[in-house]
Residue frames as qw, qx, qy, qz and C-alpha x, y, z in Angstrom:
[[0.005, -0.876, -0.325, 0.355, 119.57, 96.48, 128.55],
 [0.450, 0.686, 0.242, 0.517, 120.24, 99.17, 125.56],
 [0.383, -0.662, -0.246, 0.595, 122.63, 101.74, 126.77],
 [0.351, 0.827, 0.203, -0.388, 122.86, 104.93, 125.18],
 [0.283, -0.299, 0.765, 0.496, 124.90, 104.21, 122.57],
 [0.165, 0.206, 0.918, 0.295, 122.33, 101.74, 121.29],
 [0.269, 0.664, 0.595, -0.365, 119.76, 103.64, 122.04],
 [0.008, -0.668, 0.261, 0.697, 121.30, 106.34, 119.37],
 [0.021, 0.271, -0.859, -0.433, 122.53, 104.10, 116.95],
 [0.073, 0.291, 0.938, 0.175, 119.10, 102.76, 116.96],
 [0.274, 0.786, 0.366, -0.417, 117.08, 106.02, 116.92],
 [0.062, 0.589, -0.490, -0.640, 119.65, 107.40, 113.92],
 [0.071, 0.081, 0.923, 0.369, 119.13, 103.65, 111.91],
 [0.123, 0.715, 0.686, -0.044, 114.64, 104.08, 112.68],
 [0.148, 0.802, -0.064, -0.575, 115.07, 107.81, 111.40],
 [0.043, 0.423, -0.646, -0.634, 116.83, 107.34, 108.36],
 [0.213, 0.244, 0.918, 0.230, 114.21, 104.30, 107.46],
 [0.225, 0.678, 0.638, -0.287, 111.33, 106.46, 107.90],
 [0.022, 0.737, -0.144, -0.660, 113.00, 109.22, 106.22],
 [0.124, 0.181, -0.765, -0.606, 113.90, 107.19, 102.73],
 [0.135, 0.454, 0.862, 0.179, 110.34, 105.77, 102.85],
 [0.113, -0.639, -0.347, -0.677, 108.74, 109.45, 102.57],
 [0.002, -0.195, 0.350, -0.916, 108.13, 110.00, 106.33],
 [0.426, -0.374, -0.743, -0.356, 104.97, 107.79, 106.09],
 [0.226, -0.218, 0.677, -0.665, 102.98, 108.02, 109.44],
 [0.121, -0.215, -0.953, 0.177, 100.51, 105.57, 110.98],
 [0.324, -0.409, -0.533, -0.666, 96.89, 106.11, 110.99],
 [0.440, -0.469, 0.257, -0.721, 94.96, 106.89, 113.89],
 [0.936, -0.139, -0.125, -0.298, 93.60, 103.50, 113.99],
 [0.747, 0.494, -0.391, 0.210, 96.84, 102.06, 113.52],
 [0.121, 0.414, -0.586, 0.686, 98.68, 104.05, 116.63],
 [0.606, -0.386, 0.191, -0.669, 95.72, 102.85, 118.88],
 [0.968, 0.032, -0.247, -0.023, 96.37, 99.42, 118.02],
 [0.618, 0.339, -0.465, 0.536, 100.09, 99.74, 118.70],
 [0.182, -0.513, 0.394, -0.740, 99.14, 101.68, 122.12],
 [0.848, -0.265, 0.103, -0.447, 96.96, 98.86, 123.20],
 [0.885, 0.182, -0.390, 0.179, 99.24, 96.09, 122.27],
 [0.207, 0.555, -0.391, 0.705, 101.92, 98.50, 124.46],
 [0.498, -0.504, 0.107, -0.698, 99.46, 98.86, 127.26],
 [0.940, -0.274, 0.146, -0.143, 99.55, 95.34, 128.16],
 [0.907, 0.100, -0.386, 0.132, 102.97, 94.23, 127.74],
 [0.891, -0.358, -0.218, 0.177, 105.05, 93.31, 129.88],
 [0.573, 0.119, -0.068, 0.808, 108.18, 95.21, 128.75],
 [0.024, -0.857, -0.341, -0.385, 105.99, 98.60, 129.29],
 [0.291, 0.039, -0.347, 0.891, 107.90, 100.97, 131.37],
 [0.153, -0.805, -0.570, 0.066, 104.80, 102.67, 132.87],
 [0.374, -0.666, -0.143, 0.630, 106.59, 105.85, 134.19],
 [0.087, -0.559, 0.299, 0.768, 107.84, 106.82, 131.44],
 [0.760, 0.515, 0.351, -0.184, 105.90, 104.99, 128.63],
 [0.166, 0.818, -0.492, -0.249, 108.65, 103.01, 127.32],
 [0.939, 0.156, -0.278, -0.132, 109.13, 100.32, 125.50],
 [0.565, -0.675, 0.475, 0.000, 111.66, 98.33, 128.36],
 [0.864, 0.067, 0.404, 0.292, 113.15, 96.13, 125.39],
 [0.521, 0.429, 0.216, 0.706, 114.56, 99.03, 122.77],
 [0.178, -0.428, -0.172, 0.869, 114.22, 101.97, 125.66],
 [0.060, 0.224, 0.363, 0.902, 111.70, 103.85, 122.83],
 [0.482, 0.232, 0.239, -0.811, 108.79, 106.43, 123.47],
 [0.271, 0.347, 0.845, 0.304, 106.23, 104.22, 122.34],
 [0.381, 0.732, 0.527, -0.202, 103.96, 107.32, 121.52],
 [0.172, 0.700, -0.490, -0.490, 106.86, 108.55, 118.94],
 [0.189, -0.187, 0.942, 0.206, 107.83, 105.04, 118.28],
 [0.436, 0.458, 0.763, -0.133, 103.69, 103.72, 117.28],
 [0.371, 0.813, -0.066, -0.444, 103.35, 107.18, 115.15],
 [0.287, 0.591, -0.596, -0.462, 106.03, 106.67, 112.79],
 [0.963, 0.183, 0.031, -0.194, 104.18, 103.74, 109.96],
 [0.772, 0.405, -0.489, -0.035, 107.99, 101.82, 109.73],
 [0.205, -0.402, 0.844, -0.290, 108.84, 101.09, 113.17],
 [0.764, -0.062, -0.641, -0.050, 108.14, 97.52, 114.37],
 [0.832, -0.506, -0.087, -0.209, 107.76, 95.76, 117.27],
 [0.070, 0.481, -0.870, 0.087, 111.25, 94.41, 118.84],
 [0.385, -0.006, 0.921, -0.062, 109.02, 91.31, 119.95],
 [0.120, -0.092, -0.783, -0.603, 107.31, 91.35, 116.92],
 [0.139, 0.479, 0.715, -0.491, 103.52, 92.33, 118.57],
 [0.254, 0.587, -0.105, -0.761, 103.07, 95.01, 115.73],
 [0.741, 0.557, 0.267, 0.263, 101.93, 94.24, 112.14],
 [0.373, -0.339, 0.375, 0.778, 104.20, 95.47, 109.93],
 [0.360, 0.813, 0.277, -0.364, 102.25, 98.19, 108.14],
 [0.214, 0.617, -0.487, -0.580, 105.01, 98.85, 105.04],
 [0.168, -0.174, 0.933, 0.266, 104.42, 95.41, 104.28],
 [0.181, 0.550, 0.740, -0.342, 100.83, 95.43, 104.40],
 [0.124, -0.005, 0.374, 0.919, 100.56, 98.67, 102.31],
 [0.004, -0.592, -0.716, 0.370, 97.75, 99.88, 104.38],
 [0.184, 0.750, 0.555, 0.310, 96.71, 103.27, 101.80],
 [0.080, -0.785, -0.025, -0.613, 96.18, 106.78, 102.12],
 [0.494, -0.023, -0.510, 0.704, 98.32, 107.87, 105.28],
 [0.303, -0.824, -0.298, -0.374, 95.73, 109.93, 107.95],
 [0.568, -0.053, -0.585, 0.577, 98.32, 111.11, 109.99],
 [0.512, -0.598, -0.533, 0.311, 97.58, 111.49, 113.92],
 [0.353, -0.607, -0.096, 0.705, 99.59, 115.19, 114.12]]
């Protein structure tokens, strides 16, 4: 379990990626996929809608196009270089 330490050190490291790639966000489509994939797994924290393996909001965590999955359930949209960015907010 990620105590808050890690949890920092690992929101400061997923900020700074998103931040040297331009701030990209995920596409509508994109965050729906990642909510559904969420919705059914196991690790889901329900209460708090949280990913129970890296402790992240998954509806901050799906928005921003360079996180990833920790069990690898997400494509990986920077790799994929999925176009014009429709972002959700």
């Amino acid at each position: 379990m990620a105590n808050i330490f890690d949890q920092a050190t690992s929101l400061a490291k997923a900020m700074a990626a998103w931040a040297s790639a331009g701030l990209p966000l995920a596409d509508r489509d994109e965050q729906k996929e990642r909510h559904e994939i969420c919705g059914v797994c196991p690790s889901l924290m329900c209460e708090e809608y949280r990913c129970g393996e890296c402790k992240c909001y998954i509806t901050i965590k799906a928005s921003l196009k360079t996180s990833n999955c920790p069990l690898g359930k997400w494509r990986d949209l920077m790799k994929e270089g999925t176009g014009e960015n429709k972002n959700m907010y």
